[in-house]
C-alpha positions as CSV (number, residue, x, y, z in Angstrom):
1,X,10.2,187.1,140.0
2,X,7.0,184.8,140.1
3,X,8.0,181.2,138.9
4,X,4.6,180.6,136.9
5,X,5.9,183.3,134.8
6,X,8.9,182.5,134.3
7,X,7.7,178.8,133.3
8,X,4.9,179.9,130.9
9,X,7.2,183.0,129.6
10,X,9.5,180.6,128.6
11,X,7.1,177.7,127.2
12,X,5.6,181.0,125.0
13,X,9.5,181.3,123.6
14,X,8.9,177.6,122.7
15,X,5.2,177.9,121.2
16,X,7.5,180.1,118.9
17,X,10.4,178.0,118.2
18,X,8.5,175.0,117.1
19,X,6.8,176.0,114.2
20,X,9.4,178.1,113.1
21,X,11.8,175.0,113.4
22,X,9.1,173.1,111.4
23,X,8.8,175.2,108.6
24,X,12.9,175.7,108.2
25,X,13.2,172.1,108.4
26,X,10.9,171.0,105.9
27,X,12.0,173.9,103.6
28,X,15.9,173.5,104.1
29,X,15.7,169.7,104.6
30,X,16.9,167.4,101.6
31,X,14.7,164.9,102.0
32,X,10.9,165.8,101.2
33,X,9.0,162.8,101.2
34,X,6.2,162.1,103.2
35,X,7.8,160.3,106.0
36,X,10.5,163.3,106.7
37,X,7.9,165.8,107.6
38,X,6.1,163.2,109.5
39,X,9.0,163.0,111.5
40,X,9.1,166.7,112.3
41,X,5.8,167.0,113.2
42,X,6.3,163.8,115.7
43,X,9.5,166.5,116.8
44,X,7.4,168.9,117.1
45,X,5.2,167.2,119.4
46,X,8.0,165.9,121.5
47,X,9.3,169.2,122.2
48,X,5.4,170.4,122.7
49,X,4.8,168.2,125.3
50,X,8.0,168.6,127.2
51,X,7.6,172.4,127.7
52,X,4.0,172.2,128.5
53,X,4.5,170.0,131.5
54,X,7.5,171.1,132.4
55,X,6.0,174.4,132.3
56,X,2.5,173.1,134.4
57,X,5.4,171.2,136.9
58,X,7.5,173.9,137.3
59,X,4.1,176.8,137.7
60,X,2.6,174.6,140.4
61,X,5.5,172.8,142.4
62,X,8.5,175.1,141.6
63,X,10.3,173.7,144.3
64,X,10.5,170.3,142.2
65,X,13.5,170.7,139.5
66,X,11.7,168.0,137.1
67,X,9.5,170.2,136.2
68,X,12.3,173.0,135.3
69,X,14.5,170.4,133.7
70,X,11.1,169.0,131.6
71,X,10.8,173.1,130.5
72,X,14.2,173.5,129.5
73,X,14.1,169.9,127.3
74,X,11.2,171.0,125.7
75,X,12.6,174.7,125.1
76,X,16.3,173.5,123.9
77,X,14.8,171.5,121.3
78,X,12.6,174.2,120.1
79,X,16.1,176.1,120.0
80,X,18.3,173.4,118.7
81,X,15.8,172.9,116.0
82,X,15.0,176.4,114.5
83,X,19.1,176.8,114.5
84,X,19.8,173.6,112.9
85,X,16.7,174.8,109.9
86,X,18.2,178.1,109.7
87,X,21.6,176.8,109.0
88,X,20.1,173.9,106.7
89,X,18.5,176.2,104.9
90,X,21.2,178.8,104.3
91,X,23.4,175.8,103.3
92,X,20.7,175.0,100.5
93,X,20.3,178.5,99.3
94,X,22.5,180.0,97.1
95,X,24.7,182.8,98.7
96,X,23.9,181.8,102.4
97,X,21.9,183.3,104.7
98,X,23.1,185.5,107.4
99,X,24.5,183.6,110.4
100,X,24.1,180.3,109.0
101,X,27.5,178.5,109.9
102,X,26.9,180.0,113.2
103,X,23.6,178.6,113.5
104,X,24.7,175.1,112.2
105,X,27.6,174.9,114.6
106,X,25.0,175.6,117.5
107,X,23.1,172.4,116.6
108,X,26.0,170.2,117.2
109,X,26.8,170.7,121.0
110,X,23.4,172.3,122.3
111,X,21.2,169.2,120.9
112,X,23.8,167.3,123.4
113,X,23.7,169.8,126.3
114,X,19.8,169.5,126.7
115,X,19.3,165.5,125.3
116,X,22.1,164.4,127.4
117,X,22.4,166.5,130.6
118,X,18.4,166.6,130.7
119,X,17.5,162.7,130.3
120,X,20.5,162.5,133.2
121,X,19.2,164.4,135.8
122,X,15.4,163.9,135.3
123,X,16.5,160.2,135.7
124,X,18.4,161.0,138.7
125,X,16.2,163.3,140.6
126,X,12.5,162.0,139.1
127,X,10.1,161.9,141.0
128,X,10.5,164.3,143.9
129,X,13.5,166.7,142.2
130,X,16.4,165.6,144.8
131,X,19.1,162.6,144.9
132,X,18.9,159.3,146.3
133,X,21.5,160.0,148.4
134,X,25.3,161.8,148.6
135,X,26.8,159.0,146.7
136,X,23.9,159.2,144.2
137,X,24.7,163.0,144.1
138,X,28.3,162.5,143.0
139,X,27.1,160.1,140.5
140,X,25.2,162.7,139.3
141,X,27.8,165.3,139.5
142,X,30.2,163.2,137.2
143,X,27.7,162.6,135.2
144,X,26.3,165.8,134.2
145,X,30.8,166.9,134.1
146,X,30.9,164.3,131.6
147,X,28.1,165.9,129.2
148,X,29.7,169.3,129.5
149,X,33.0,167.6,128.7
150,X,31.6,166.2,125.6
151,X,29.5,169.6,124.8
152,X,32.2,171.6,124.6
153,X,34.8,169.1,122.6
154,X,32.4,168.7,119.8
155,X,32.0,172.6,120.0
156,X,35.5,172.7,119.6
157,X,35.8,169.9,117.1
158,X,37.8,170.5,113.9
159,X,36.6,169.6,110.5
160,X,33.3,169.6,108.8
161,X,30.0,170.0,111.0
162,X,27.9,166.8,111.5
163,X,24.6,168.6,111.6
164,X,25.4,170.7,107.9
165,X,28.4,169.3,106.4
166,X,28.6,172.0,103.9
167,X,29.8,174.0,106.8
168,X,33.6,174.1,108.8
169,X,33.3,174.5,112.5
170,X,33.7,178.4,112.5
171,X,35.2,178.0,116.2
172,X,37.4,174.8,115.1
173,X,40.8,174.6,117.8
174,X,44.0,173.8,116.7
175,X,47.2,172.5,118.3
176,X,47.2,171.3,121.6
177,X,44.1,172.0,122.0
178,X,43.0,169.7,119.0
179,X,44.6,167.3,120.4
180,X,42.9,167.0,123.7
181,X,39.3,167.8,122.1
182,X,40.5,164.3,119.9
183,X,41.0,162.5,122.8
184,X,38.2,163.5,125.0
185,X,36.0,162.6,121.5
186,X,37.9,159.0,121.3
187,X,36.2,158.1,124.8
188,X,33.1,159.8,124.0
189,X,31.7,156.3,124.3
190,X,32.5,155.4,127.3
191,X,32.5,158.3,129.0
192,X,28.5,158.7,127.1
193,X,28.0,154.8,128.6
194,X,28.7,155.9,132.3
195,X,26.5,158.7,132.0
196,X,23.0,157.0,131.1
197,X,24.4,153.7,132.6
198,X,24.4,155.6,136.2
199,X,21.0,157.5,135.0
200,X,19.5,154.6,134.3
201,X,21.2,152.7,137.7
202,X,19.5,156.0,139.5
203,X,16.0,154.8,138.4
204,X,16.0,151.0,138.7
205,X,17.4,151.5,142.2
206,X,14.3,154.3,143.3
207,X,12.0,151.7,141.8
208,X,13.2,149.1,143.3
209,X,13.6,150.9,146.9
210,X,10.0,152.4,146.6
211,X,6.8,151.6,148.2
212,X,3.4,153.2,147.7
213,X,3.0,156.5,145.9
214,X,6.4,157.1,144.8
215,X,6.4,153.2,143.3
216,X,3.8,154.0,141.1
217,X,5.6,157.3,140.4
218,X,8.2,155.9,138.8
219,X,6.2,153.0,137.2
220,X,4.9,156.1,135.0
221,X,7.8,157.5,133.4
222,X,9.7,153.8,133.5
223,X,7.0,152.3,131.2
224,X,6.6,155.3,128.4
225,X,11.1,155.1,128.7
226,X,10.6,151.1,128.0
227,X,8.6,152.2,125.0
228,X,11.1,154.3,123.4
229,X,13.9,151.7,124.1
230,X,11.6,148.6,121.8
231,X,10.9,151.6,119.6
232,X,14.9,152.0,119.1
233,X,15.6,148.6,119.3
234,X,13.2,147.9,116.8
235,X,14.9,150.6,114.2
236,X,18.2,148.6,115.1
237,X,17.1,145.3,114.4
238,X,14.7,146.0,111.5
239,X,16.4,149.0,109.2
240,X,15.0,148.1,106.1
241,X,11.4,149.4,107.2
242,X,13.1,151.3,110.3
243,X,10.8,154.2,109.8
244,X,7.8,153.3,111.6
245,X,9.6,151.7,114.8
246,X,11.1,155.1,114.6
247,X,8.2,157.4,114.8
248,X,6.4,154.6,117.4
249,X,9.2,155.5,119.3
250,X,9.1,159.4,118.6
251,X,5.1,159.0,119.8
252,X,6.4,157.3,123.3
253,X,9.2,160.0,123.8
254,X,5.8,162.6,123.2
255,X,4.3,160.6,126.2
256,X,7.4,160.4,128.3
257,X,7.0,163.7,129.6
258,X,3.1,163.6,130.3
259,X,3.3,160.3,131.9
260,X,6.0,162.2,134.1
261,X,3.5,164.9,134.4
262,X,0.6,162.5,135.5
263,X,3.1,160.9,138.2
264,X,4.3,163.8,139.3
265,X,0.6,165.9,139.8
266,X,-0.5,162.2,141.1
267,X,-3.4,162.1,138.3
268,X,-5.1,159.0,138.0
269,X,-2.1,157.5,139.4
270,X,-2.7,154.2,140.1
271,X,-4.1,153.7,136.7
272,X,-0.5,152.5,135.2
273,X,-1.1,149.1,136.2
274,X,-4.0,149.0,134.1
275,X,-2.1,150.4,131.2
276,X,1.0,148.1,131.7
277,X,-1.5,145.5,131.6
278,X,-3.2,146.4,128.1
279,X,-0.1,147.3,127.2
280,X,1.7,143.5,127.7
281,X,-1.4,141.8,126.6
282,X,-2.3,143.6,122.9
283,X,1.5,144.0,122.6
284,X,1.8,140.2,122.5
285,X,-1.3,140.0,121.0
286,X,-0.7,142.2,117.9
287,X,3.2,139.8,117.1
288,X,1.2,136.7,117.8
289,X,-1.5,137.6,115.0
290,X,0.8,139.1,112.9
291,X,3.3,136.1,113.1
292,X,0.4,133.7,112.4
293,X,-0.5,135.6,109.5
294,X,2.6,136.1,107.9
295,X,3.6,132.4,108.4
296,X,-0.1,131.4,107.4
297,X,0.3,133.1,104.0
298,X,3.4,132.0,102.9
299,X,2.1,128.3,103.6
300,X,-1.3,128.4,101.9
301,X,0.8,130.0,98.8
302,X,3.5,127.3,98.9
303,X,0.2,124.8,99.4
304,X,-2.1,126.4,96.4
305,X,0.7,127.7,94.0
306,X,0.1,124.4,92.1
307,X,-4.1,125.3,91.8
308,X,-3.7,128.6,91.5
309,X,-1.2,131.9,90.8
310,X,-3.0,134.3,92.7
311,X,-2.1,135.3,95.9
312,X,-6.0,136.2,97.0
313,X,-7.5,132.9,98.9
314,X,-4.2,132.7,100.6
315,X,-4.7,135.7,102.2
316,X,-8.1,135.4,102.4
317,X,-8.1,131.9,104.3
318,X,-4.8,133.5,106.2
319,X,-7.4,136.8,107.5
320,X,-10.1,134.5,108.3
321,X,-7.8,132.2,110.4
322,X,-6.6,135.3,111.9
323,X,-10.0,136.9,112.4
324,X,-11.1,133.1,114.3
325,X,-7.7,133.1,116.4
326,X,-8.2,136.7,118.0
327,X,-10.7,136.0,120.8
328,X,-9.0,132.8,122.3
329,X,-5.5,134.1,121.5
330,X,-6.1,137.0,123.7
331,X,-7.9,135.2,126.9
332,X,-4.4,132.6,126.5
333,X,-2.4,136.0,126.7
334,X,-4.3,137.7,129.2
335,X,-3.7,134.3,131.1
336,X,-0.5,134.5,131.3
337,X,0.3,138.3,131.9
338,X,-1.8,137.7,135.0
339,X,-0.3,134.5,135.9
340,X,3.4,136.4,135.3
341,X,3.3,139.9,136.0
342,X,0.1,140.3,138.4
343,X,0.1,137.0,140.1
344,X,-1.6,138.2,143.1
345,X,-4.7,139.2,141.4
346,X,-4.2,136.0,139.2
347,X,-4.3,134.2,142.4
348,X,-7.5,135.3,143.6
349,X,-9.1,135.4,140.9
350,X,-8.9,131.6,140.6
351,X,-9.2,131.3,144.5
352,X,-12.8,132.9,144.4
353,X,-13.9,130.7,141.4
354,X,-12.9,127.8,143.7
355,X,-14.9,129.1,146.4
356,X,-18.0,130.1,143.8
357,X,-17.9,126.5,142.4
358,X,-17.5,124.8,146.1
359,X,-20.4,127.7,147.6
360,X,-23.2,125.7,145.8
361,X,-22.4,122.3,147.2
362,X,-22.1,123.5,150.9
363,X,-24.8,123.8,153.1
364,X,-23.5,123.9,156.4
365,X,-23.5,128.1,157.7
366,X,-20.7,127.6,160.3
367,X,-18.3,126.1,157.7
368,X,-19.5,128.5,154.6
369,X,-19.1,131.0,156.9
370,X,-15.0,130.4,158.2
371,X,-14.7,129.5,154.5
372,X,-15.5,132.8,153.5
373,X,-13.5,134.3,155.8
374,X,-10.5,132.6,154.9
375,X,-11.2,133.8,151.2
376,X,-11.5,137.0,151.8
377,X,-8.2,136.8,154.0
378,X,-6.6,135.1,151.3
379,X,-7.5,137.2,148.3
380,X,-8.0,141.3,149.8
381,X,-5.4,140.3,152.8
382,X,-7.0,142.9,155.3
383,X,-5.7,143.8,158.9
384,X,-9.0,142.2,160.5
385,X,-12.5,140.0,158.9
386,X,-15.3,139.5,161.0
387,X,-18.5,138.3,159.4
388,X,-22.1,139.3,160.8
389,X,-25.0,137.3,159.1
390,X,-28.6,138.7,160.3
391,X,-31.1,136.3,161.8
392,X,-33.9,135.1,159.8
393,X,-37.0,134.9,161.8
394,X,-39.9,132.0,160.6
């Protein structure tokens, strides 16, 4: 059977599941404020992307299993999330709904079997769709035994389901059996930590090992990944308003799989430098200004509480000061990102404002001329320079 078909047959099946998981959700879900169906439409757009590259991937270079593993990410959610509405929403209704438990017990392993075993190989065979090497492949191998292990002991699990607790696993084990599903459960920790550990291990090592096209490859899917983990790490560290980290990470995991799309079609590829670059610079630049403004406005309050109660020329001397700060703030920045994470270009960049500020003193030809040779050695670094300079006749 053609492959294109069977990669846009399936994302159709998803163009489905998606808004038919969306509308269950926010029906069945028991939180309905604002910020709950914001975070199913960011779902939503996680699982849209996913299955339209994957499905682009997988049409054009069906030899490449990223793009089949992108597809079936993209496609498992959609799945995962209409089951987990459906049984949501028969736990909510009054008499059930047919299938319900069914549907609920679903959620809890097959949200695992597609998160878990899809982030672990696309991490392990991204960008080219094959191992490192044989000892790569066994890490692999364990890797993706240890997410069946895990999918099919919380299939297994006794007790009330995690995704609908108003539900008992219909397929709950007892005995022996119990026993070992406890066990495998108690070192699901571990056993989780080797998993994305090695995945993770699998990347750094290709980036590091990579030259050329497949560096900046990598550099794709490694920067939208780096966004997700300050997203998380920002919801960790700041739960009181963990919500918006949250859905900034939600809008990077949407990227993640069109950044692997770009680097994989080689798009623009060489434009990630650029972004990395914005990205560093109004990164810092946004904390910087929102430091100094939160620090700025606490002080002016603690300076004019004594002339006044209000709060307003505080934070209208703190958004002026602010406002005043951006410009040189960001050239400080900029400065440094350059003169830390690009310091070749940083380099020559100050080497030919050298040479511009030295050019208007000189006025011997032969020694402008080896001068500018050497600067153009030093700051492009080509195989060869010759310089031609045309004769001037009186």
């Amino acid at each position: 059977m053609n492959p294109a078909r069977i990669a846009w047959g399936v994302f159709a099946l998803t163009m489905v599941l998606v808004p038919t998981g969306f509308v269950l959700n926010t029906i069945g879900g028991q939180d309905t404020f604002f910020i709950y169906v914001v975070f199913q439409l960011f779902f939503a757009a996680v699982q849209l992307t996913t299955a339209c590259v994957g499905a682009v991937v997988a049409s054009r270079l069906p030899g490449n299993r990223v793009g089949w593993i992108l597809l079936a990410i993209g496609a498992g959610l959609g799945v995962r999330q209409a089951l987990g509405g459906w049984g949501g929403l028969g736990a909510a209704t009054a008499g059930g709904l047919p299938g319900d438990d069914v549907a609920a017990w679903m959620t809890e392993w097959v949200f695992i079997l597609v998160i878990a075993g899809g982030v672990v190989f696309l991490l392990h065979l991204f960008p080219n769709g094959r191992f490192m090497s044989r000892r790569w492949r066994l890490v692999g191998i364990a890797s993706g035994a240890i997410v069946v292990l895990v999918t099919v002991a919380s299939a297994l699990r006794p007790g009330q389901l995690n995704s609908v607790e108003e539900f008992e696993n219909p397929l709950a084990v007892t005995g022996a059996l119990a026993d070992l599903v406890a066990v495998a459960l108690a070192f699901e920790g571990p056993l989780a930590l080797f998993a994305f550990g090695g995945a993770a291990a699998a990347i750094v090592v290709r980036l590091r090992r990579s030259t050329g096209v497949e560096r900046q490859q990598i550099k794709w899917i490694v920067y939208t990944l780096t966004l997700v983990a300050v997203g998380l790490a920002a919801t960790a560290v700041f739960p009181v308003s963990a919500a918006y980290p949250l859905l900034f990470a939600m809008l990077a995991l949407a990227a993640t799989p069109v950044a692997a799309g770009v680097a994989i079609l080689r798009y623009r590829l060489y434009d990630i430098d650029v972004v990395i670059n914005r990205t560093l610079v109004y990164g810092a630049l946004t904390a910087t200004l929102a430091g100094t403004y939160l620090g700025s406005v606490l002080l002016l309050q603690l300076v004019l509480s004594g002339v006044t109660a209000n709060s307003g020329l505080a934070v209208a001397g703190s958004t002026l000061a602010v406002a005043a700060l951006f410009r040189p703030a960001r050239g400080h920045i900029q400065a440094t990102v350059d003169r830390r994470f690009y310091r070749r270009k940083y380099d020559a960049v100050h080497t030919l404002q050298q040479f511009g500020a030295h050019l208007r003193d000189e006025v011997d030809l032969d020694t402008l001329g080896g001068e500018l040779r050497a600067v153009v050695a030093d700051t492009m670094q080509p195989a060869h320079v010759s310089l031609w300079l045309r004769e001037t006749r009186a």
